[in-house]
PDB file of N, CA, C, O and CB in Angstrom:
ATOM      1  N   UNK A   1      75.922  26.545  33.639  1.00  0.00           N
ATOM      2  CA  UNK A   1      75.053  27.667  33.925  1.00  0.00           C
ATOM      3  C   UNK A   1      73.678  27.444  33.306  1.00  0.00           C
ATOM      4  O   UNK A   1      72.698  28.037  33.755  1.00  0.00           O
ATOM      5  CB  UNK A   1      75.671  28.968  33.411  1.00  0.00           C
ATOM      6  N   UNK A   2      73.601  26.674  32.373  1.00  0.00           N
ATOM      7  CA  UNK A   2      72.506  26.543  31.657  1.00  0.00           C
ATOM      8  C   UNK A   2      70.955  25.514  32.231  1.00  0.00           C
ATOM      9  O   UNK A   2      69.841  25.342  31.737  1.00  0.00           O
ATOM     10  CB  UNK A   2      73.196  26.012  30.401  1.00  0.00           C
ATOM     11  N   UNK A   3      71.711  24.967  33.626  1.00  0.00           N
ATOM     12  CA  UNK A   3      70.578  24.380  34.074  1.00  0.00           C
ATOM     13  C   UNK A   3      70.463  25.272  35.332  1.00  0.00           C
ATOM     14  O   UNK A   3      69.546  25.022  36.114  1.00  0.00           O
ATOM     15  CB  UNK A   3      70.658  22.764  34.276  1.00  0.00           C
ATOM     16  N   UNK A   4      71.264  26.234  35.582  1.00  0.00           N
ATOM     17  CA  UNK A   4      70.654  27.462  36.607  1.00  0.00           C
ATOM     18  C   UNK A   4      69.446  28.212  35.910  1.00  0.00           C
ATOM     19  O   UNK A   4      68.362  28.410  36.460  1.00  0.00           O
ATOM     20  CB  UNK A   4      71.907  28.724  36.969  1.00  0.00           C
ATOM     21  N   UNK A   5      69.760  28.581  34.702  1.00  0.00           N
ATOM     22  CA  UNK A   5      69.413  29.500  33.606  1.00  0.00           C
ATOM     23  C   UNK A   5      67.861  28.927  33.915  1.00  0.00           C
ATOM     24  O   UNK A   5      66.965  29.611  34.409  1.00  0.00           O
ATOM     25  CB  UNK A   5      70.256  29.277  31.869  1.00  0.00           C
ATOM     26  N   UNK A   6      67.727  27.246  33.437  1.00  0.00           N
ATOM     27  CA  UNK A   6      66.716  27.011  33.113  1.00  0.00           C
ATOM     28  C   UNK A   6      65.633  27.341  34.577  1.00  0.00           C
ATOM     29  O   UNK A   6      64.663  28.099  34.551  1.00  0.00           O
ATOM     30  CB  UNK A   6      66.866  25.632  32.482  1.00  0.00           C
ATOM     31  N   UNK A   7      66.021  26.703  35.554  1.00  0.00           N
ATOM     32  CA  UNK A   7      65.715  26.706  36.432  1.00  0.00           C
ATOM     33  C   UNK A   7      64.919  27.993  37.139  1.00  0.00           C
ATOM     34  O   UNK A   7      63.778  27.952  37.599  1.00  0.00           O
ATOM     35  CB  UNK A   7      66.629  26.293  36.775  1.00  0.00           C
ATOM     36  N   UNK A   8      65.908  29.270  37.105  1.00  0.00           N
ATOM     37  CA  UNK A   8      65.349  30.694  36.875  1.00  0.00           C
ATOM     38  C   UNK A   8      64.196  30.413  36.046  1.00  0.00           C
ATOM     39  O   UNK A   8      63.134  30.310  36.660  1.00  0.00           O
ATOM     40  CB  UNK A   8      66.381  31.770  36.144  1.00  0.00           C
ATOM     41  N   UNK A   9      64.160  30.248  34.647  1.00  0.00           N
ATOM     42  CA  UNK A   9      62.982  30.761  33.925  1.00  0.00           C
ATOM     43  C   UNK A   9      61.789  29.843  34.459  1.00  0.00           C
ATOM     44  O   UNK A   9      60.601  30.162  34.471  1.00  0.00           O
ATOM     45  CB  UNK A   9      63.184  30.679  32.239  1.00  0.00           C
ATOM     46  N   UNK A  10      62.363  28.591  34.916  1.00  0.00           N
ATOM     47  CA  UNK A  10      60.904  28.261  35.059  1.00  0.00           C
ATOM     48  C   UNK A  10      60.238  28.515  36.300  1.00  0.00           C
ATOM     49  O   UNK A  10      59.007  28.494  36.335  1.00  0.00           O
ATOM     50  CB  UNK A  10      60.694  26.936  34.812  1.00  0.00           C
ATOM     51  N   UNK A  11      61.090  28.812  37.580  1.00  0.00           N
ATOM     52  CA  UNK A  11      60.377  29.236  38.870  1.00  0.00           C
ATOM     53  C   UNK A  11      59.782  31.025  38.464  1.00  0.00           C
ATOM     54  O   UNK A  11      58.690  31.585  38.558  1.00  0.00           O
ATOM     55  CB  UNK A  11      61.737  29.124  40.418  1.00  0.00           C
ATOM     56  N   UNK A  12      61.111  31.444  38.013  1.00  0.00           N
ATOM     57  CA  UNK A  12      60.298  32.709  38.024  1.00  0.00           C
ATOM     58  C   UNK A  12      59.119  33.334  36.703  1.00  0.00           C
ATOM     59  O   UNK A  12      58.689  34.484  36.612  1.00  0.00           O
ATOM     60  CB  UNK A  12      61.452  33.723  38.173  1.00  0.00           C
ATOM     61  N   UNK A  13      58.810  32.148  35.785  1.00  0.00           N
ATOM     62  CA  UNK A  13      57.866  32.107  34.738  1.00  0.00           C
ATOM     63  C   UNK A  13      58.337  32.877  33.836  1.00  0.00           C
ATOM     64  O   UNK A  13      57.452  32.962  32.984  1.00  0.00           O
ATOM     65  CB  UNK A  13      56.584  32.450  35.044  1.00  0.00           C
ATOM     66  N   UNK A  14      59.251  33.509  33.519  1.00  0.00           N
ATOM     67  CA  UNK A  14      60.222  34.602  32.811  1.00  0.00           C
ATOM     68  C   UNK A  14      61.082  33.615  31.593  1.00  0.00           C
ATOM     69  O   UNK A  14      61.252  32.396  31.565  1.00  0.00           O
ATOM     70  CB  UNK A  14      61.490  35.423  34.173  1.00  0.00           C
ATOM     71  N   UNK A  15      61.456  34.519  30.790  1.00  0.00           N
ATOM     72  CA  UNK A  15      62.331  33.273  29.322  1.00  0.00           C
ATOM     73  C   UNK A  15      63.647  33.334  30.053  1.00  0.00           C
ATOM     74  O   UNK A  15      64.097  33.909  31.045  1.00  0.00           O
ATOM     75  CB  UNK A  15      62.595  34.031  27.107  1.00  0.00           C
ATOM     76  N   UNK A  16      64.177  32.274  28.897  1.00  0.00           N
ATOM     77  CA  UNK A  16      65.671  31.774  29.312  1.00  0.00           C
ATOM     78  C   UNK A  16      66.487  32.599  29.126  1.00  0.00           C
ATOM     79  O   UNK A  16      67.510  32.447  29.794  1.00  0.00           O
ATOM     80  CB  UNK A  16      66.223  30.685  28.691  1.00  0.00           C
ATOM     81  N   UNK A  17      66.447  33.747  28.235  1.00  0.00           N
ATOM     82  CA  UNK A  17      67.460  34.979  28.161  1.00  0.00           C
ATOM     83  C   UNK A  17      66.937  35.926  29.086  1.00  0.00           C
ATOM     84  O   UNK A  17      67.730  36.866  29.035  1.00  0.00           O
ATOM     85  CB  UNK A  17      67.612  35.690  26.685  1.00  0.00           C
ATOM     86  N   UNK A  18      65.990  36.211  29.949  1.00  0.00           N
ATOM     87  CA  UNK A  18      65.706  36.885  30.952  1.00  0.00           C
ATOM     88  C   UNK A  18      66.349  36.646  32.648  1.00  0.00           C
ATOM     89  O   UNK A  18      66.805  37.308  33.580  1.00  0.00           O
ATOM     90  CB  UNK A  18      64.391  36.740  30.818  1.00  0.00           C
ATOM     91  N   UNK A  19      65.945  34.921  32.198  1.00  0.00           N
ATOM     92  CA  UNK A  19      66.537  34.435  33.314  1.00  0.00           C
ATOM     93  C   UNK A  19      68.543  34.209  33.512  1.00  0.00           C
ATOM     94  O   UNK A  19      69.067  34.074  34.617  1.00  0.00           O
ATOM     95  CB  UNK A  19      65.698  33.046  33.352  1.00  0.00           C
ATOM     96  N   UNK A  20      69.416  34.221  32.046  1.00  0.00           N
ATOM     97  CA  UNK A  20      70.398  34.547  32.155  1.00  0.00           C
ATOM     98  C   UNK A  20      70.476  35.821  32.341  1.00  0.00           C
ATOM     99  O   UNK A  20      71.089  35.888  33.406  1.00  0.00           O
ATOM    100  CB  UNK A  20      70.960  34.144  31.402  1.00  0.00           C
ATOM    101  N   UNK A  21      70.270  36.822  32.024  1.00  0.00           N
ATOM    102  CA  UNK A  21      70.279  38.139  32.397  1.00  0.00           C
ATOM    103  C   UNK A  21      70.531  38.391  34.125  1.00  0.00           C
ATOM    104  O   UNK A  21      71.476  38.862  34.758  1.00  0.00           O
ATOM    105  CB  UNK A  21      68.876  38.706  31.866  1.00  0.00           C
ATOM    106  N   UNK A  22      69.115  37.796  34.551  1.00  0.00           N
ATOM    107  CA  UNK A  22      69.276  37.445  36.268  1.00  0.00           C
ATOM    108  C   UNK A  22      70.325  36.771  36.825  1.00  0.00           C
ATOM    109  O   UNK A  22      70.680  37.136  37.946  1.00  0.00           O
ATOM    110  CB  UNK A  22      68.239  36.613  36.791  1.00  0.00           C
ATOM    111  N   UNK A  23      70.858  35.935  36.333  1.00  0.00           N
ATOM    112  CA  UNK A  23      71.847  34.640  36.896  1.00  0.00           C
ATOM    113  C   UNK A  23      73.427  35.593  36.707  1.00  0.00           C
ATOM    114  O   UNK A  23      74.364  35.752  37.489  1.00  0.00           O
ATOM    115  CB  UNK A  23      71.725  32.763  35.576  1.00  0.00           C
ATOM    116  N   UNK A  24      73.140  36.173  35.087  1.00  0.00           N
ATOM    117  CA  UNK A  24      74.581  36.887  35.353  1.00  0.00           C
ATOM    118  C   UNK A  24      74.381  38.038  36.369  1.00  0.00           C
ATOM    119  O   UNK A  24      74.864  37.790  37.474  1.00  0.00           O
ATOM    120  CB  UNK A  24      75.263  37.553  33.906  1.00  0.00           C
ATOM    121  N   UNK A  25      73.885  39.024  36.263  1.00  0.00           N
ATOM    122  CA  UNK A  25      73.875  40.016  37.546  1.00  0.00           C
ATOM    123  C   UNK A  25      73.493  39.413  38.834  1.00  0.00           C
ATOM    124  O   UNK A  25      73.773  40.221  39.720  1.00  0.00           O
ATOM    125  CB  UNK A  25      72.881  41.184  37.355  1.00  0.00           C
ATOM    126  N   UNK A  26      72.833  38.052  39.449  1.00  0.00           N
ATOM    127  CA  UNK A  26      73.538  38.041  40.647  1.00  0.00           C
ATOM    128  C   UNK A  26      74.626  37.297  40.838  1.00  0.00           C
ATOM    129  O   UNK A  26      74.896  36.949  41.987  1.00  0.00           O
ATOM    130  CB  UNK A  26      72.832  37.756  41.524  1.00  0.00           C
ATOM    131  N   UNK A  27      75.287  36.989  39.972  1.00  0.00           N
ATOM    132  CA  UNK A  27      76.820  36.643  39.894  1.00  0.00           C
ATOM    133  C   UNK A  27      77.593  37.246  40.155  1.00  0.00           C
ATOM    134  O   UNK A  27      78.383  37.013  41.069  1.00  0.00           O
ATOM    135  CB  UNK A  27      77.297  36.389  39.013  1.00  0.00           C
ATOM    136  N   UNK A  28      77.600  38.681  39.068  1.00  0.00           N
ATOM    137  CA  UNK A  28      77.922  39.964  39.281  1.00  0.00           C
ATOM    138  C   UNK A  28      78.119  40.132  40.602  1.00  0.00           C
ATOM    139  O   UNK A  28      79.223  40.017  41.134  1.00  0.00           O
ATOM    140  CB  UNK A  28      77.032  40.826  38.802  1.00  0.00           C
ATOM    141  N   UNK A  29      77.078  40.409  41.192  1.00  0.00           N
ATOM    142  CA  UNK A  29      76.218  41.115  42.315  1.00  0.00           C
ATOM    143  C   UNK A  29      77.522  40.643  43.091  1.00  0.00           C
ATOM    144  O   UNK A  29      78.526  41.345  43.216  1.00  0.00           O
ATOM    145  CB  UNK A  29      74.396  40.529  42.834  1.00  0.00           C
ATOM    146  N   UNK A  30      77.306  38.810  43.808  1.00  0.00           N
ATOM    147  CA  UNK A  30      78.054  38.201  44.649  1.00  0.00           C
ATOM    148  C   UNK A  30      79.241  37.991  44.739  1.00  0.00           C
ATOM    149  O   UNK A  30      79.702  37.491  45.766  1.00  0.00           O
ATOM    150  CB  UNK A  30      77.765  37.427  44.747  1.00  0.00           C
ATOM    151  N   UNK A  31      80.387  38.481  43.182  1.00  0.00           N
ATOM    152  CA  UNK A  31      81.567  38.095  43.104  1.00  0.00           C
ATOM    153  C   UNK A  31      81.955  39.522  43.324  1.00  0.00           C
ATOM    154  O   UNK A  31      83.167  39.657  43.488  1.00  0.00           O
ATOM    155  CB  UNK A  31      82.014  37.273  41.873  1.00  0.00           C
ATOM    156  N   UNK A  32      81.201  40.705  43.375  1.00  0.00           N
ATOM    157  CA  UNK A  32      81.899  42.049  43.683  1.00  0.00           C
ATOM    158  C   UNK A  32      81.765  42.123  45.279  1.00  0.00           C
ATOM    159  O   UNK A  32      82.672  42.634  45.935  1.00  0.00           O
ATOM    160  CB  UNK A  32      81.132  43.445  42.861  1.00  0.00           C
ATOM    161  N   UNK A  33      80.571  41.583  45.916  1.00  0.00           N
ATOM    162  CA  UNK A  33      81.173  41.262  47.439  1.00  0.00           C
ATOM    163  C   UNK A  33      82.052  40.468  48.236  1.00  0.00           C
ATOM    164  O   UNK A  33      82.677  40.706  49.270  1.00  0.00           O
ATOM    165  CB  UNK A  33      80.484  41.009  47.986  1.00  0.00           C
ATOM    166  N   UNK A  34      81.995  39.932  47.844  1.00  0.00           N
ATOM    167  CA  UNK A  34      82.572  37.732  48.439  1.00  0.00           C
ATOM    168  C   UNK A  34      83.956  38.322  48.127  1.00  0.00           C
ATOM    169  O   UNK A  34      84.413  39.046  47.242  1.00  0.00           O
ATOM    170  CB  UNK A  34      81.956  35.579  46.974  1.00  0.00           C
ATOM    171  N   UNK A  35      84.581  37.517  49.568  1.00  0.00           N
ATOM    172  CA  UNK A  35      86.173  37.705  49.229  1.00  0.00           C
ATOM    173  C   UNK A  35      86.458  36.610  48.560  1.00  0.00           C
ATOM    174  O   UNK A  35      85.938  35.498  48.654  1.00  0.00           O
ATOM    175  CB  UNK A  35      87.212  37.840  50.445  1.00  0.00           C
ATOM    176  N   UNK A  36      87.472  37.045  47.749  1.00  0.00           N
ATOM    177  CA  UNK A  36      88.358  36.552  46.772  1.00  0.00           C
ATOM    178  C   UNK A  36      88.237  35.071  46.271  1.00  0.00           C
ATOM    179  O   UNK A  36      88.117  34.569  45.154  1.00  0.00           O
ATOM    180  CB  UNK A  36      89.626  36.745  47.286  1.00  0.00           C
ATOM    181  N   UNK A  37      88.310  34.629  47.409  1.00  0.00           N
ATOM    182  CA  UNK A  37      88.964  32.923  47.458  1.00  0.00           C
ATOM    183  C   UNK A  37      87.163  32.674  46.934  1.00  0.00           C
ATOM    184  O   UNK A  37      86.909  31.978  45.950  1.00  0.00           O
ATOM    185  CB  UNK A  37      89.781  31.941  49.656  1.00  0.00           C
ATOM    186  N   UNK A  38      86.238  33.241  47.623  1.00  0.00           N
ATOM    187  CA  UNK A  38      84.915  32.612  47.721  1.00  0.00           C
ATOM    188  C   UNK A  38      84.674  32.827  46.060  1.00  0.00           C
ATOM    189  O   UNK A  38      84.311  32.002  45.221  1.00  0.00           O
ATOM    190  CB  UNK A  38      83.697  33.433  48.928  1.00  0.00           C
ATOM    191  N   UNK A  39      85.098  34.583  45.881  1.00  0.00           N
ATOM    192  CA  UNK A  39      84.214  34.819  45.071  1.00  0.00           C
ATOM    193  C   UNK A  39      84.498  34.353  43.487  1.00  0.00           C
ATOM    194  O   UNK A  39      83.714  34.464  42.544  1.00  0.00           O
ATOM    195  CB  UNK A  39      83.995  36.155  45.266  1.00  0.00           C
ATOM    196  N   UNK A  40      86.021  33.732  43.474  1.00  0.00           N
ATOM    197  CA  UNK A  40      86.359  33.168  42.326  1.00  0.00           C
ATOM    198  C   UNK A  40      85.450  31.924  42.358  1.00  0.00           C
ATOM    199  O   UNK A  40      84.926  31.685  41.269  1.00  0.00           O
ATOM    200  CB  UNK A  40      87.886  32.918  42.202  1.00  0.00           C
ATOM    201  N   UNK A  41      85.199  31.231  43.181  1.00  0.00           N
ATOM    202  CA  UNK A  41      84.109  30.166  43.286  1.00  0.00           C
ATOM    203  C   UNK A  41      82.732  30.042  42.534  1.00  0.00           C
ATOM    204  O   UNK A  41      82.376  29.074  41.862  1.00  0.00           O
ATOM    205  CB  UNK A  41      83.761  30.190  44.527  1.00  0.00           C
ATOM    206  N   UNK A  42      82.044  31.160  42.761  1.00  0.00           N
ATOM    207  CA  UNK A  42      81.004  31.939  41.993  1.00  0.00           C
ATOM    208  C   UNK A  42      81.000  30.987  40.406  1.00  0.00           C
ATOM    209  O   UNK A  42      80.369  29.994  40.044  1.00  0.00           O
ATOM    210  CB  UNK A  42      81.562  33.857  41.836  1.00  0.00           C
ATOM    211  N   UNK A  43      82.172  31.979  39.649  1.00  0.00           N
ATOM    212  CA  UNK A  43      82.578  31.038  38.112  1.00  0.00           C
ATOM    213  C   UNK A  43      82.538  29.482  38.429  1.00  0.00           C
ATOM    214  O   UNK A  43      81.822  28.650  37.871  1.00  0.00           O
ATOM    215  CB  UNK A  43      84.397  31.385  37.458  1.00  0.00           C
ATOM    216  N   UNK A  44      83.187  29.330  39.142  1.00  0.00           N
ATOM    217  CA  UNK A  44      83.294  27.313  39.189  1.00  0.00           C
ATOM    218  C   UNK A  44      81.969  26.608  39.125  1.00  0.00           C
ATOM    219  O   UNK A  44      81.659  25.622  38.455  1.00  0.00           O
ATOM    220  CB  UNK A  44      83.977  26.580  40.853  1.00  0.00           C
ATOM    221  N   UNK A  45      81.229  27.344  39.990  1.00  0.00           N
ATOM    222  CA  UNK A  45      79.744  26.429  40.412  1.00  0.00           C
ATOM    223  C   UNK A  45      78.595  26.892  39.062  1.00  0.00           C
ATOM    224  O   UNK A  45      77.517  26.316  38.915  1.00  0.00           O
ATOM    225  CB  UNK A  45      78.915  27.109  42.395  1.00  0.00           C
ATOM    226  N   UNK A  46      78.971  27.772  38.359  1.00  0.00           N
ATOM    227  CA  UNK A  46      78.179  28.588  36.844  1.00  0.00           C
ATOM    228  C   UNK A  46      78.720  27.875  35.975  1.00  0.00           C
ATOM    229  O   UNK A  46      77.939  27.969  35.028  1.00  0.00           O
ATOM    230  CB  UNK A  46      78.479  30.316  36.381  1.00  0.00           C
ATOM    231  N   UNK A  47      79.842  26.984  35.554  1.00  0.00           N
ATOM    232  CA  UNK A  47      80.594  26.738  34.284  1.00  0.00           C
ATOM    233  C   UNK A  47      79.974  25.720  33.924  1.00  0.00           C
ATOM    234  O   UNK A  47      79.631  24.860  34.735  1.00  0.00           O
ATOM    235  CB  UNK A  47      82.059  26.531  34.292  1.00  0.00           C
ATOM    236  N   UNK A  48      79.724  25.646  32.631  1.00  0.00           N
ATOM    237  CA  UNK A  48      78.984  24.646  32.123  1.00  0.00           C
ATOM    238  C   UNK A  48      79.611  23.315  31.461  1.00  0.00           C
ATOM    239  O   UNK A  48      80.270  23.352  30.422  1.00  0.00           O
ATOM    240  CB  UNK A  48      78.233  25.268  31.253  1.00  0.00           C
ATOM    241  N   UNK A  49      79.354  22.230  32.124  1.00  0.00           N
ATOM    242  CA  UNK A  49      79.974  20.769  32.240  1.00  0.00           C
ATOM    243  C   UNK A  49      80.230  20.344  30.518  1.00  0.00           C
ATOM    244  O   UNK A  49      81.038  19.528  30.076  1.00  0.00           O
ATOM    245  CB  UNK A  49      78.694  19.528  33.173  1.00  0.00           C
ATOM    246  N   UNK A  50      79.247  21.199  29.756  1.00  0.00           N
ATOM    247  CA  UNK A  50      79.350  20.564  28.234  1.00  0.00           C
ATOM    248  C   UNK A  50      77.807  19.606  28.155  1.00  0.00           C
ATOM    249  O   UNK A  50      77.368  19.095  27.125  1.00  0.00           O
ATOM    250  CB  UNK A  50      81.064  19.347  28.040  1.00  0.00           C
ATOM    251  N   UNK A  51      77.272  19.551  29.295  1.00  0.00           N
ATOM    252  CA  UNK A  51      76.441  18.185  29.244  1.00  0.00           C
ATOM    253  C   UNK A  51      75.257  19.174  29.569  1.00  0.00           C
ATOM    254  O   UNK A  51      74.277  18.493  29.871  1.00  0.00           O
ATOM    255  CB  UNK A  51      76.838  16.681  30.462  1.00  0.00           C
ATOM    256  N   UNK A  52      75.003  20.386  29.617  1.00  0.00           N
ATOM    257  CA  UNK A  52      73.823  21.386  30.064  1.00  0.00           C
ATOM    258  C   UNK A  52      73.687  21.681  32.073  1.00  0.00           C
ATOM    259  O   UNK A  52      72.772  22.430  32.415  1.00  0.00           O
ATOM    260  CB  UNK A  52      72.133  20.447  29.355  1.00  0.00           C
ATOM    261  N   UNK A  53      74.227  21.321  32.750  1.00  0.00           N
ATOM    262  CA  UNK A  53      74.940  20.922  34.002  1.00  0.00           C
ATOM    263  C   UNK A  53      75.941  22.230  34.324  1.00  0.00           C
ATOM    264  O   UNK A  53      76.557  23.020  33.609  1.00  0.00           O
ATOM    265  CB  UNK A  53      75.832  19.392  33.764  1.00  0.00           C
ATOM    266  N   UNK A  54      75.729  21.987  36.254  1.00  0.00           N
ATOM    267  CA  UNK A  54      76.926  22.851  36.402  1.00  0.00           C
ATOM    268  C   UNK A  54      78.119  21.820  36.735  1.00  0.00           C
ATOM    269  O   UNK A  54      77.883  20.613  36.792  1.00  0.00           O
ATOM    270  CB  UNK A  54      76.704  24.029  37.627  1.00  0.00           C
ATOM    271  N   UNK A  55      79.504  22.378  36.969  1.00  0.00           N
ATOM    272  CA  UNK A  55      80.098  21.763  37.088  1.00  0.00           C
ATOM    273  C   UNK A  55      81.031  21.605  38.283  1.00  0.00           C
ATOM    274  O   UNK A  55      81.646  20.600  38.639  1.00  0.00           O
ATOM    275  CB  UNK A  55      80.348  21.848  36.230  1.00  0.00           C
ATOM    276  N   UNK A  56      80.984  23.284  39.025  1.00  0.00           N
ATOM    277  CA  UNK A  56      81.576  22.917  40.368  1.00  0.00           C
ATOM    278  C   UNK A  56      80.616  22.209  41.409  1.00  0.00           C
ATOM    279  O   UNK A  56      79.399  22.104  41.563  1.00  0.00           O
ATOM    280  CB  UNK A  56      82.100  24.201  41.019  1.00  0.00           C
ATOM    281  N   UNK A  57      81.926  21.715  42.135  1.00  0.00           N
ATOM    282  CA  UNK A  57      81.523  20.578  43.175  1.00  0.00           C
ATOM    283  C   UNK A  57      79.729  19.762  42.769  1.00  0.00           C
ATOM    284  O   UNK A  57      78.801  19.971  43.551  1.00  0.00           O
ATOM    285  CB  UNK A  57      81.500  21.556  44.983  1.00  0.00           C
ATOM    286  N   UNK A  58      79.525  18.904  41.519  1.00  0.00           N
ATOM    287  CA  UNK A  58      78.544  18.278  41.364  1.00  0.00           C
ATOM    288  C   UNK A  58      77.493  19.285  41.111  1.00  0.00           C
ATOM    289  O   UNK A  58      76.369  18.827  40.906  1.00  0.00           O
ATOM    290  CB  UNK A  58      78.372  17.428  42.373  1.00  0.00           C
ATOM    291  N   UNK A  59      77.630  20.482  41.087  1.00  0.00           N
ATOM    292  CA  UNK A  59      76.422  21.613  40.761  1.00  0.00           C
ATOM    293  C   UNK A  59      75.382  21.768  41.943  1.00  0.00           C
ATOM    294  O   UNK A  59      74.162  21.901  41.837  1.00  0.00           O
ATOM    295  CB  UNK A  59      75.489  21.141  39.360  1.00  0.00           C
ATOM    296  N   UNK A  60      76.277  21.712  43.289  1.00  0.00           N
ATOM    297  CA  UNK A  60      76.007  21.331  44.239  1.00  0.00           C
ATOM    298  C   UNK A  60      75.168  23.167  44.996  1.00  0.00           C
ATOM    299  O   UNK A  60      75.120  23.473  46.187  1.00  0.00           O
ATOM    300  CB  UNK A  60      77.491  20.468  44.844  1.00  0.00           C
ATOM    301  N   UNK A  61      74.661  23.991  43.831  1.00  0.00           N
ATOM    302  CA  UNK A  61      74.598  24.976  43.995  1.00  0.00           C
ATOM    303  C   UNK A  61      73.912  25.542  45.434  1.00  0.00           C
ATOM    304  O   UNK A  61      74.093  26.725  45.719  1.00  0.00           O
ATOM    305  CB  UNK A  61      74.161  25.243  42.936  1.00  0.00           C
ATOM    306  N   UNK A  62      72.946  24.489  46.534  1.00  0.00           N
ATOM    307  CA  UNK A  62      72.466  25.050  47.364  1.00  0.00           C
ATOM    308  C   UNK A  62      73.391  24.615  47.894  1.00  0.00           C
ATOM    309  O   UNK A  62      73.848  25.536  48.571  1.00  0.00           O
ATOM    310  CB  UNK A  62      71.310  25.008  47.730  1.00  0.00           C
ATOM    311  N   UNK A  63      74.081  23.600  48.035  1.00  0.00           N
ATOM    312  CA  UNK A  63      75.300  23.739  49.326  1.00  0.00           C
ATOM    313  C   UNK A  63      76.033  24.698  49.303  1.00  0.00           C
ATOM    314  O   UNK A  63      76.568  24.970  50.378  1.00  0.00           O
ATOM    315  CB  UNK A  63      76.320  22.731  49.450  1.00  0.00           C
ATOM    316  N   UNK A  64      76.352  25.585  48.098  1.00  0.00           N
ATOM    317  CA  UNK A  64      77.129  27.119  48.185  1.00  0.00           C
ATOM    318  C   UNK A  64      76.217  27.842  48.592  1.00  0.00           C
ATOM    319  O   UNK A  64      76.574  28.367  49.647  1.00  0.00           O
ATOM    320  CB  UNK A  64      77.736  27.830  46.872  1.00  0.00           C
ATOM    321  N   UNK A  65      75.284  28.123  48.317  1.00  0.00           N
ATOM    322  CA  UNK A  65      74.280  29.020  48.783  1.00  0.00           C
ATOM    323  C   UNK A  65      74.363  28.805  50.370  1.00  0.00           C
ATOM    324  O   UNK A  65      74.654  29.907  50.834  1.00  0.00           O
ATOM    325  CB  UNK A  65      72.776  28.695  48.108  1.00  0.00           C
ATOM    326  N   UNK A  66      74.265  28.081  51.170  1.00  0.00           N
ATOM    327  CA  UNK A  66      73.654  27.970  52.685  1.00  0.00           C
ATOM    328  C   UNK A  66      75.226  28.363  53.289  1.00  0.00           C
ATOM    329  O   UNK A  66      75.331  29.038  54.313  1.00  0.00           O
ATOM    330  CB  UNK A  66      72.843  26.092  53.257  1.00  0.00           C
ATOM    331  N   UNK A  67      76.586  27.796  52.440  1.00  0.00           N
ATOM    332  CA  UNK A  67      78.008  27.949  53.091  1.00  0.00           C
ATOM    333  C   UNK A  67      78.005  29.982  52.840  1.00  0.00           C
ATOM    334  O   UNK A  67      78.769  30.651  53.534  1.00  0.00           O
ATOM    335  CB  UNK A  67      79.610  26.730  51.914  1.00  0.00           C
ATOM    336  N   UNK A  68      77.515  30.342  52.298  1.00  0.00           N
ATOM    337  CA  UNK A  68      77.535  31.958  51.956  1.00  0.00           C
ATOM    338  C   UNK A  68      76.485  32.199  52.817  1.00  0.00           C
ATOM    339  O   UNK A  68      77.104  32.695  53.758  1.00  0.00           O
ATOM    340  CB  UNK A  68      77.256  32.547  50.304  1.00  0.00           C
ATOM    341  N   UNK A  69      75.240  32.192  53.175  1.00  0.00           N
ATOM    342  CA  UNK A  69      74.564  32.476  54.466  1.00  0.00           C
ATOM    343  C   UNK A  69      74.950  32.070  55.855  1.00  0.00           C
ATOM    344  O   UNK A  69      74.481  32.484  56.916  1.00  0.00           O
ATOM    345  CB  UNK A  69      73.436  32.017  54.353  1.00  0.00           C
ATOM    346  N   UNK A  70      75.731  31.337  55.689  1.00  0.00           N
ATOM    347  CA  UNK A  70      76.719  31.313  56.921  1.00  0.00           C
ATOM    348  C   UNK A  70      77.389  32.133  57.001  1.00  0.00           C
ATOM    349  O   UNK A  70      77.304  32.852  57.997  1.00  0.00           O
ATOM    350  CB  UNK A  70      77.509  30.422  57.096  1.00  0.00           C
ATOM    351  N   UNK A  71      78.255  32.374  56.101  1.00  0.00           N
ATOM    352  CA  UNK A  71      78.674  33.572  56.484  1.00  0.00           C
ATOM    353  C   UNK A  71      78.652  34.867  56.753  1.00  0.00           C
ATOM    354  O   UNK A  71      79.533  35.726  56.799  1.00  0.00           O
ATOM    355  CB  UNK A  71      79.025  33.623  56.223  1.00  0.00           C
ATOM    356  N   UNK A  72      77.131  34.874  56.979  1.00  0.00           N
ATOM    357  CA  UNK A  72      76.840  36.566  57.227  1.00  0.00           C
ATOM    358  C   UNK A  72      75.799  36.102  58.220  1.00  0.00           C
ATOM    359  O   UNK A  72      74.883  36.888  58.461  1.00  0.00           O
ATOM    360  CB  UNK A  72      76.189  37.759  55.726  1.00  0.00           C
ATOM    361  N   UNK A  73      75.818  34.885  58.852  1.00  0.00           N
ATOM    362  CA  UNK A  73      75.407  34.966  60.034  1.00  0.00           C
ATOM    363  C   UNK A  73      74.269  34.035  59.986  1.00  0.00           C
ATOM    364  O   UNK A  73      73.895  33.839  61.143  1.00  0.00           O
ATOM    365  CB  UNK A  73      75.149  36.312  60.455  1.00  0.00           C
ATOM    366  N   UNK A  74      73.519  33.339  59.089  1.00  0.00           N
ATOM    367  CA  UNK A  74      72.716  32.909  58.811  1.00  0.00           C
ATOM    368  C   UNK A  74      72.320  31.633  58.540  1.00  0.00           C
ATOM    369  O   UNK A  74      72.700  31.365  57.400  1.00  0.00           O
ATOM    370  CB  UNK A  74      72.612  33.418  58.302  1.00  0.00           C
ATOM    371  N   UNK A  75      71.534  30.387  59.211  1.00  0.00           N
ATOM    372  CA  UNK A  75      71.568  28.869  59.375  1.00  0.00           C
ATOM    373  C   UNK A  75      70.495  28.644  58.418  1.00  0.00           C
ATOM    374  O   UNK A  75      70.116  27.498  58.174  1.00  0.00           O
ATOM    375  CB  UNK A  75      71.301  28.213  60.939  1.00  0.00           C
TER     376      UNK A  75
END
């Protein structure tokens, strides 16, 4: 989670505890919609490798992102 984290603070010019703040509520946000199977996924692609890294599927975080705009209809 910690290179999402970073990532937040530096696009959105905001600190790194601002930008976790953001990262957990739209986590929040997406695991109280997303069915089940997806939304346990959410945690996998946030968990932190030990190395500052995510760790699901390679931290492959926009390929989850575009597979979840697919599903609401969106290329």
């Amino acid at each position: 989670m910690d290179k999402v984290v970073k990532m937040v603070a530096e696009r959105a010019g905001i600190s790194e505890s601002q930008a976790r703040t953001a990262v957990n509520t739209v986590a929040s946000f997406l695991k109280d919609r997303l069915p089940a199977g997806i939304a346990g996924q959410v945690d996998n692609y946030l968990k932190d490798d030990g190395a500052g890294g995510s760790a699901g599927a390679g931290g492959d975080l926009g390929g989850m992102a575009g597979k979840i705009g697919g599903m609401f209809g969106k290329k």
